[in-house]
N, C-alpha and C positions, 0 to 999 in steps of 0.2 A: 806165919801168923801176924806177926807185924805192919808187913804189906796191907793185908786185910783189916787189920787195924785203920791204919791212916785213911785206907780207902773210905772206912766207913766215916769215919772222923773229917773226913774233907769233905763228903756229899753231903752228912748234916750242913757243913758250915755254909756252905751254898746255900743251902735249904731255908736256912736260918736268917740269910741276907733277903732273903724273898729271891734267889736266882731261881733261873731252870736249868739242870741237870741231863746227861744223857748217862742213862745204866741200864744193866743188864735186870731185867726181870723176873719173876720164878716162869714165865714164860717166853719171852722175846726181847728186843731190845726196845727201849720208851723212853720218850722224855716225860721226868717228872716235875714235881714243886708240893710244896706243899697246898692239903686240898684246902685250906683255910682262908687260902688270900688270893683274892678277884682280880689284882694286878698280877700276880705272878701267874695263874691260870690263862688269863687274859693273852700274855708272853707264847704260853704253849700255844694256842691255837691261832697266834702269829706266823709261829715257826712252820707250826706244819699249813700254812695258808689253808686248814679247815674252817668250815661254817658255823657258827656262832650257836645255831640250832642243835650240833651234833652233839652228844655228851660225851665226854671221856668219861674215866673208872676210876676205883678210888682204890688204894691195896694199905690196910691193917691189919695191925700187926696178930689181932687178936676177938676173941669174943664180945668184948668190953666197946672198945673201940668204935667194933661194928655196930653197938647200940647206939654209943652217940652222933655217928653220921645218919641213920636207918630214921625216918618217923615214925615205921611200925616191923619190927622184927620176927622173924620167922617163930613160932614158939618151937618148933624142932629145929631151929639151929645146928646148935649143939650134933643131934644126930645127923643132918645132911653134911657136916663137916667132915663127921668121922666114916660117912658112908662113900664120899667123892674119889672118885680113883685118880682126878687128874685137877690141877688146878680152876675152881669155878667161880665165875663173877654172877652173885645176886641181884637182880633187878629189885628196887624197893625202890617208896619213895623216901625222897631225901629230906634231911635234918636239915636246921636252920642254922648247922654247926658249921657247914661247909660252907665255899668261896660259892654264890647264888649262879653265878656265869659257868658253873659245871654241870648244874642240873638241865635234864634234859627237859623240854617243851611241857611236858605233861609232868612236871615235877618228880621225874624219878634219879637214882642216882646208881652205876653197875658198883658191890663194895665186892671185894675178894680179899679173904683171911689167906695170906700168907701163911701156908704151912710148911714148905721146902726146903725153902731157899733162905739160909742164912744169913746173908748177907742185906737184900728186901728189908726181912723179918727186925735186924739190927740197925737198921738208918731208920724204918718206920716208931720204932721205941726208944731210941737217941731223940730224934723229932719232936716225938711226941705226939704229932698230928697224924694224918692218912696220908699218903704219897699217892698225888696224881701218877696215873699210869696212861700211856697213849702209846701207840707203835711211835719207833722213834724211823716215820717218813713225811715226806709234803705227802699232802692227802691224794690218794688216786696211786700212788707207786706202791710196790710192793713190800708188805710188812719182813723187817729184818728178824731174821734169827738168830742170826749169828753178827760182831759187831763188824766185819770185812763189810757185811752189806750196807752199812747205815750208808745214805746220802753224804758225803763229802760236805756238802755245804750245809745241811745240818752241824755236823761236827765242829765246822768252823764258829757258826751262829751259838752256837748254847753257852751257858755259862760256864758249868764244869762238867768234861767228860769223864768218868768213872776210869780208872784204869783197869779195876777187878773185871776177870773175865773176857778179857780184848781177845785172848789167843785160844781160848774154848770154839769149836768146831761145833759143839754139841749142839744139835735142831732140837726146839722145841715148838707146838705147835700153840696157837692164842689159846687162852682161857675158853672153857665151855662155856658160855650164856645161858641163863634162866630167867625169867620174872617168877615172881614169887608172886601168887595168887589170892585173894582173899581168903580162901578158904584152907590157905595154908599146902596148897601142892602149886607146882611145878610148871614152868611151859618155856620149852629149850626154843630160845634163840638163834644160838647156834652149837651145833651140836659137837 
């Protein structure tokens, strides 16, 4: 438990410097930052040499949260959270709480309530803010699951690698995608 401690205690402190981070995710492995700051965002889609146009995800910790990144929130919420069987990132448009270079083209932003994963769950409420979430690869390679796959030269490139979770084997598959509709239902991204 200690281990876990520091773990989480060192990837805030990154976090906090404005670094980018590599950790395991309640789905895959990502590089984060915090979603509040356009210079540390800015950093991510460095790394992974993606296009400026493309938007990453944002993972809070919690319901609350999700309202202050969201400019208009699902009014069932609440029940799509408890209904989810597997980890899902919301399409909304985005607050003007977030770092502006993460929103996508058309002003939307993907948010996913961490509900799993412990470890997420406690860096994002240390924090305080949303933790950018992205696969942790250069763009076009294939997303890691496990952390043996990350790119080498990612690992070298980031600020702090997470030690939590390095020798987990365990596949997990990306977040399901939704946009959330005017009228308050659904339309899967990916499935």
């Amino acid at each position: 438990m200690k281990f876990f401690r520091q773990e989480v205690d060192a990837a805030v402190d990154a976090l906090l410097m404005q670094q980018v981070i590599l950790y395991p995710t309640d789905t895959v492995w990502g590089l984060g930052c915090d979603a509040e700051l356009p210079r540390a965002v800015e950093q991510v889609y460095k790394l992974k040499n993606r296009p400026a146009e493309k938007a990453c995800i944002v993972l809070v910790a919690d319901e609350q949260m999700f309202a202050r990144y969201a400019e208009v929130v699902p009014p069932n919420l609440s029940e799509l959270l408890a209904r989810q069987e597997r980890p899902t990132t919301y399409v909304v448009p985005g607050s003007r709480q977030l770092a502006q270079n993460l929103l996508a083209p058309d002003g939307t932003i993907g948010l996913r309530v961490v509900q799993q994963d412990e470890f997420c769950r406690l860096v994002i409420r240390r924090l305080g803010h949303g933790l950018v979430s992205t696969s942790a690869n250069i763009s076009g390679e294939p997303t890691p699951t496990v952390f043996s796959e990350v790119n080498p030269e990612l690992v070298r490139k980031v600020d702090y690698v997470v030690n939590w979770r390095q020798d987990d084997e365990t596949r997990s598959a990306p977040s399901r995608v939704v946009r959330v509709l005017p009228d308050g239902g659904l339309e899967v991204l990916r499935g």
